[in-house]
N, CA, C and O of each residue as an XYZ file, in Angstrom:
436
protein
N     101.733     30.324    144.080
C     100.316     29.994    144.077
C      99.909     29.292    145.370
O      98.734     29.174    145.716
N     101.331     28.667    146.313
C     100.394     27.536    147.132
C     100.353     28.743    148.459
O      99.668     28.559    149.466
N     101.081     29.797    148.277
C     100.748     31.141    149.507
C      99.232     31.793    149.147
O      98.399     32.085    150.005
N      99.112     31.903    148.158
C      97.658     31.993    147.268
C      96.273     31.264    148.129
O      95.355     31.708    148.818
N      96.640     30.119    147.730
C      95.671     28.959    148.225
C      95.389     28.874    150.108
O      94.445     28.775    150.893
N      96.890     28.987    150.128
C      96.788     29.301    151.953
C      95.738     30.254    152.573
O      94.836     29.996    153.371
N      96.081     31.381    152.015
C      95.740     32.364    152.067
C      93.912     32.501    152.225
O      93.233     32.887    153.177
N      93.510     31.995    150.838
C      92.239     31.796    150.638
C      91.547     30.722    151.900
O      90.480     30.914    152.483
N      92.564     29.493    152.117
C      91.970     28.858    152.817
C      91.643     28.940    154.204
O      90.804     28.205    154.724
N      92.574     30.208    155.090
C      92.642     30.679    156.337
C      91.538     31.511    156.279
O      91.010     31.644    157.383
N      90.794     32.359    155.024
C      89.722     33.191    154.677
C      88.732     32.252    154.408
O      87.781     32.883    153.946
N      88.458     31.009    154.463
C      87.222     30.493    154.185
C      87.470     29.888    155.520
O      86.766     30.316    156.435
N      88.278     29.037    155.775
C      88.046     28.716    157.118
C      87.624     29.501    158.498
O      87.057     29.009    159.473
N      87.971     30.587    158.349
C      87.367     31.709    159.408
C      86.297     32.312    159.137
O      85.695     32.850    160.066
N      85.619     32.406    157.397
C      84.078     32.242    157.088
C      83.486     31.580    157.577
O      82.501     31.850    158.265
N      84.008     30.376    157.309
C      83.225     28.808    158.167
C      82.832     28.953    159.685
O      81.773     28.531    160.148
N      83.794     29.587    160.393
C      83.835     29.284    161.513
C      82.650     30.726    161.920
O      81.852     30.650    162.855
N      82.754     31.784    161.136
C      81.203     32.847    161.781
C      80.192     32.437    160.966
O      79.280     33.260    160.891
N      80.028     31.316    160.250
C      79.068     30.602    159.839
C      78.617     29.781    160.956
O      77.672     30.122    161.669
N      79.152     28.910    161.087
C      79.044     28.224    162.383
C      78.125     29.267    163.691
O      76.972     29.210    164.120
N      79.060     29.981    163.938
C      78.123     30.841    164.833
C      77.257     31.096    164.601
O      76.472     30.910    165.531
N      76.627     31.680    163.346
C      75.199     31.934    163.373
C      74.631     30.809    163.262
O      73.542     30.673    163.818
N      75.143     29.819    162.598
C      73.825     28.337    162.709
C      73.714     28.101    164.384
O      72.633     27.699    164.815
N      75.013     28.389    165.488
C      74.340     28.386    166.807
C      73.623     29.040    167.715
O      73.142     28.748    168.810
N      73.659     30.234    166.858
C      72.784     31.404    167.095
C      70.938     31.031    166.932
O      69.922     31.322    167.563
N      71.236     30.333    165.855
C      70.192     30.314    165.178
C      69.554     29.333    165.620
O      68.372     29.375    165.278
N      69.970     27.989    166.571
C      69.487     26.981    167.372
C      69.440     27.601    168.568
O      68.761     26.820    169.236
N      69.768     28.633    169.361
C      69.938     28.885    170.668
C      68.709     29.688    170.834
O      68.345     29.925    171.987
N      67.853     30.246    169.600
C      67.092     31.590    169.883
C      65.326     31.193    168.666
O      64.917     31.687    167.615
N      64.824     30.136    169.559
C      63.314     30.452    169.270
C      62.746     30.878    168.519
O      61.859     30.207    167.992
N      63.038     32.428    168.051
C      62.668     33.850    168.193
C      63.030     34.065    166.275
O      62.399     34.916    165.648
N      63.796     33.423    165.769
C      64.729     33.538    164.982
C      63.432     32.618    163.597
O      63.000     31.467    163.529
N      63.232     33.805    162.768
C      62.672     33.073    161.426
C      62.993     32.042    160.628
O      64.119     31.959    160.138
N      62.000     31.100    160.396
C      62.706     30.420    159.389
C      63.550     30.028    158.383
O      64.357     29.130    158.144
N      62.959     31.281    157.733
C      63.312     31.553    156.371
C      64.899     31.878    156.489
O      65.589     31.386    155.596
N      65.599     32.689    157.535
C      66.734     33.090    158.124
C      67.462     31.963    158.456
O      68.617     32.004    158.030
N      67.114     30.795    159.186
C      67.333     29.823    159.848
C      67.979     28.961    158.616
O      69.148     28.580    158.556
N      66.743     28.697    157.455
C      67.015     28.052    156.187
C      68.370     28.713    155.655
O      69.446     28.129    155.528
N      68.153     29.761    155.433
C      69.315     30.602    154.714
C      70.899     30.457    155.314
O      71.843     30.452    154.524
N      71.083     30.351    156.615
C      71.827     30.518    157.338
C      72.700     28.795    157.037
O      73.844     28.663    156.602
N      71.812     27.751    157.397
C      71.792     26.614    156.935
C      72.544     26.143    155.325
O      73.344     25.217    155.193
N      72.096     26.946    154.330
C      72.624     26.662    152.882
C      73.992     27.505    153.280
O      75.026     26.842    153.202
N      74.104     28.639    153.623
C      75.204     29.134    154.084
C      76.642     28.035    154.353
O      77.788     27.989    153.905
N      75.845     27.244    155.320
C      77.294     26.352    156.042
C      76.893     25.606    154.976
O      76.699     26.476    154.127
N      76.675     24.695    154.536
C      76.435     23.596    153.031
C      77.026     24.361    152.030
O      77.083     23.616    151.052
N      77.530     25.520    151.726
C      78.139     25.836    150.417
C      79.509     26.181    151.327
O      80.322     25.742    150.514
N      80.133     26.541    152.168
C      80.798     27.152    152.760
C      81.629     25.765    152.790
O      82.788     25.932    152.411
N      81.280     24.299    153.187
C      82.214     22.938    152.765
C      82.276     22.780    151.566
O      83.120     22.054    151.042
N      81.224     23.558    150.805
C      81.877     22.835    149.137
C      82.423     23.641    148.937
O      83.305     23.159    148.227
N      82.694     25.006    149.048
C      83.926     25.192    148.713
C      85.616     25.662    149.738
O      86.625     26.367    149.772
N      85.040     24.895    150.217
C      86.463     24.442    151.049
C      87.021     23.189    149.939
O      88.111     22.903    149.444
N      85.871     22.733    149.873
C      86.275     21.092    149.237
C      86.967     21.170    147.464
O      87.690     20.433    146.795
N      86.095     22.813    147.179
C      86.606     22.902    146.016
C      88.107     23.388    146.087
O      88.917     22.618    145.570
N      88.660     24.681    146.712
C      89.507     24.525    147.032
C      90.944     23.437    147.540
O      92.121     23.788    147.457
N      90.593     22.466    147.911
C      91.479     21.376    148.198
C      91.428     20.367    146.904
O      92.246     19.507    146.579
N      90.311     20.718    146.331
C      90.838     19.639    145.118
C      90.898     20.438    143.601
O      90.417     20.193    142.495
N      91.855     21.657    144.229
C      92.189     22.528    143.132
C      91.304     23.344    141.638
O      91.546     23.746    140.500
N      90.103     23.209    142.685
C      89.153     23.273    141.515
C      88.710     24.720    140.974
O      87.495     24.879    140.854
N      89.475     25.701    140.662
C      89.179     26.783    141.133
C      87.828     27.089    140.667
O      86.997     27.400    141.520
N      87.394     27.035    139.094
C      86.428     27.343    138.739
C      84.665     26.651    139.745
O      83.529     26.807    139.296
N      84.872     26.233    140.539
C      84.114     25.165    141.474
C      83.903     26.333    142.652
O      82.824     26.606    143.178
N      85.299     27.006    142.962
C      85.425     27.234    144.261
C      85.134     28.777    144.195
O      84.335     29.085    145.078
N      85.458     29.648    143.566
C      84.726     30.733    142.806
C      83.408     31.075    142.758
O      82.859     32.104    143.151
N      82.701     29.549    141.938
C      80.857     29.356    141.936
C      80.525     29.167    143.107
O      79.325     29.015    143.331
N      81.499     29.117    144.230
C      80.913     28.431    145.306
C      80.868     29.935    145.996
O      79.804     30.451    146.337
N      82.232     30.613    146.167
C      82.288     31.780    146.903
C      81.304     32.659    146.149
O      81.035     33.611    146.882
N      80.653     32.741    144.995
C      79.843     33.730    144.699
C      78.225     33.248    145.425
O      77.314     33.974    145.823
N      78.333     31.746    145.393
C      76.624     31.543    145.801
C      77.031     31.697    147.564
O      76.273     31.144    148.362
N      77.887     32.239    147.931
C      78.069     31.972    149.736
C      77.751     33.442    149.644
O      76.904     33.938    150.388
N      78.379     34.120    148.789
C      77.880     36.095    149.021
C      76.436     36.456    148.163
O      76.001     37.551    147.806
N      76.104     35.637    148.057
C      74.644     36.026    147.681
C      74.118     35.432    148.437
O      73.523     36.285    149.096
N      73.781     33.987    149.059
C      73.561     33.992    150.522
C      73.641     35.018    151.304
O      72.683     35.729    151.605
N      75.059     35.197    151.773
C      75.100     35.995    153.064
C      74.704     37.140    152.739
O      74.777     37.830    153.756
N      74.103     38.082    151.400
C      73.551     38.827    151.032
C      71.836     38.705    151.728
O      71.153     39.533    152.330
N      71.643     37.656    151.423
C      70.200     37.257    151.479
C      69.739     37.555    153.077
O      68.831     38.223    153.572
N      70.928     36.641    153.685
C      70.968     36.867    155.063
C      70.960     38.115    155.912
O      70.464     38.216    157.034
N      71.515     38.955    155.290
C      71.737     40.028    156.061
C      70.686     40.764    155.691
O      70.262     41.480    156.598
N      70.206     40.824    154.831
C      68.462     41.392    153.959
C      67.853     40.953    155.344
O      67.470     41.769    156.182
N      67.800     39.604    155.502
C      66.851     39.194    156.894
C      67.086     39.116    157.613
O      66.836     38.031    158.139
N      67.687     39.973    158.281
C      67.679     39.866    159.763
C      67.691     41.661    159.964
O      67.616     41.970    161.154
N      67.755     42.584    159.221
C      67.280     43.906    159.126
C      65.933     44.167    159.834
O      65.889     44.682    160.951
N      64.590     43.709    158.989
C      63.600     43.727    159.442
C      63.395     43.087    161.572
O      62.447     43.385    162.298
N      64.306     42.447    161.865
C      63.909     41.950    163.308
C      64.981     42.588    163.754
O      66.164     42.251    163.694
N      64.367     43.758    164.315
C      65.420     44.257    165.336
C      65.502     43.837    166.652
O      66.481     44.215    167.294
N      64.570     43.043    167.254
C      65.205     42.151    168.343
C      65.653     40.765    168.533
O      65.528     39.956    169.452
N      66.402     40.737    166.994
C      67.226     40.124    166.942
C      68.652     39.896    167.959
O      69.492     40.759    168.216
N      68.633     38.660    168.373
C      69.977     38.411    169.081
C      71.232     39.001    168.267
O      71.404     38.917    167.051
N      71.963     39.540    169.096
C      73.421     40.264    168.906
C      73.961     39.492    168.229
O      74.067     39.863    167.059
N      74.706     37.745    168.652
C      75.485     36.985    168.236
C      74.877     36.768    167.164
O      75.848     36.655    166.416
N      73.627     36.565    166.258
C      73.300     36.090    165.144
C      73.783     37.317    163.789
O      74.290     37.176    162.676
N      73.306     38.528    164.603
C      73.387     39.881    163.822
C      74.770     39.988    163.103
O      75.084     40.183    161.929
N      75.713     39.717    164.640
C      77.037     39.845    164.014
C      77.640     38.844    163.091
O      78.454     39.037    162.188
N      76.827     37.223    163.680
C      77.755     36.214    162.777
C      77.328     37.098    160.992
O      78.172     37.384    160.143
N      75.805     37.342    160.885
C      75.995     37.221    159.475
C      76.372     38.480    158.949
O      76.286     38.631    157.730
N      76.846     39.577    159.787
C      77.309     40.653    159.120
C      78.761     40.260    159.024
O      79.548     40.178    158.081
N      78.821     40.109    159.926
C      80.436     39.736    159.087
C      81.025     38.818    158.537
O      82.229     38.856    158.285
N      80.203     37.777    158.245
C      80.594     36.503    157.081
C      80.062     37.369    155.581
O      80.427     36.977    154.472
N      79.007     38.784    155.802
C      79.110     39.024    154.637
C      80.324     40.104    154.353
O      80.523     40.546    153.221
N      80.911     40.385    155.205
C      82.182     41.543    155.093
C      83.397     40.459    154.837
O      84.046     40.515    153.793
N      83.584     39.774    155.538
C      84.638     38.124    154.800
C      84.538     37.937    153.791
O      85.530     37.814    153.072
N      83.104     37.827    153.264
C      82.650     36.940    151.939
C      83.253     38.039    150.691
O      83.867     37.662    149.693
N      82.839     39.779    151.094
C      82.918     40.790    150.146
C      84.664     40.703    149.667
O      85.175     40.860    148.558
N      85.398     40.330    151.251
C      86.364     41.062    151.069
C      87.235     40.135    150.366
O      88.266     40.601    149.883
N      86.911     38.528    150.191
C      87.514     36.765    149.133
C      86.834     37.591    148.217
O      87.741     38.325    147.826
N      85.771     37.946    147.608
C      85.567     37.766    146.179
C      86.476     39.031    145.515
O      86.857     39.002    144.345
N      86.765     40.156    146.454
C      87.726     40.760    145.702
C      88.685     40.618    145.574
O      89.354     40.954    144.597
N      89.037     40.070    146.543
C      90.534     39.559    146.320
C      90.599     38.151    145.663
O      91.587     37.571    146.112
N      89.919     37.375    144.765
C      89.683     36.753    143.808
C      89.743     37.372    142.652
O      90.173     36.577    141.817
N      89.475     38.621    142.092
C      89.172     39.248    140.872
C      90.635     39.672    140.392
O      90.786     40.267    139.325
């Protein structure tokens, strides 16, 4: 189980980290909607709780957490469709925190 946990945690931590990118994406570029900006924002705020759930073995915590991070990054990627001159680095952080996010919850099930 603790190769398990590793495992998961090298996959949220490298979520975290193209989370991160788009929240600097998302300060670097003006241009960039609110509503996206907001979203992107709850993104990294659930993305520590469940890191946090994870470390304090919580699975059922950390689960609720990875499902509200892929419906986020669901949300996210909904918005940023409509702006196609959208910056590159933002496009990619949240497409692929939602291809990360798809690919923990299955390998959770």
């Amino acid at each position: 189980m603790k190769a398990h946990n590793d495992e998961i945690l090298d996959r949220l931590v490298f979520i975290d980290r193209t989370i991160i990118h788009a929240v600097q994406a998302c300060h670097s570029d003006a241009s960039v909607p609110q509503e996206l900006k907001e979203c992107v924002s709850r993104l990294r705020q659930r993305s520590s709780q469940a890191q946090q759930a994870l470390h304090a073995r919580d699975e059922p915590r950390m689960r609720q957490s990875v499902d509200e991070l892929a419906r986020l990054s669901d949300e996210a990627q909904h918005r940023i469709h409509p702006y196609d001159g959208m910056n590159y680095a933002l496009k990619s952080a949240v497409i692929l925190t939602h291809i990360e996010l798809s690919a923990l919850r299955y390998q959770l099930t």
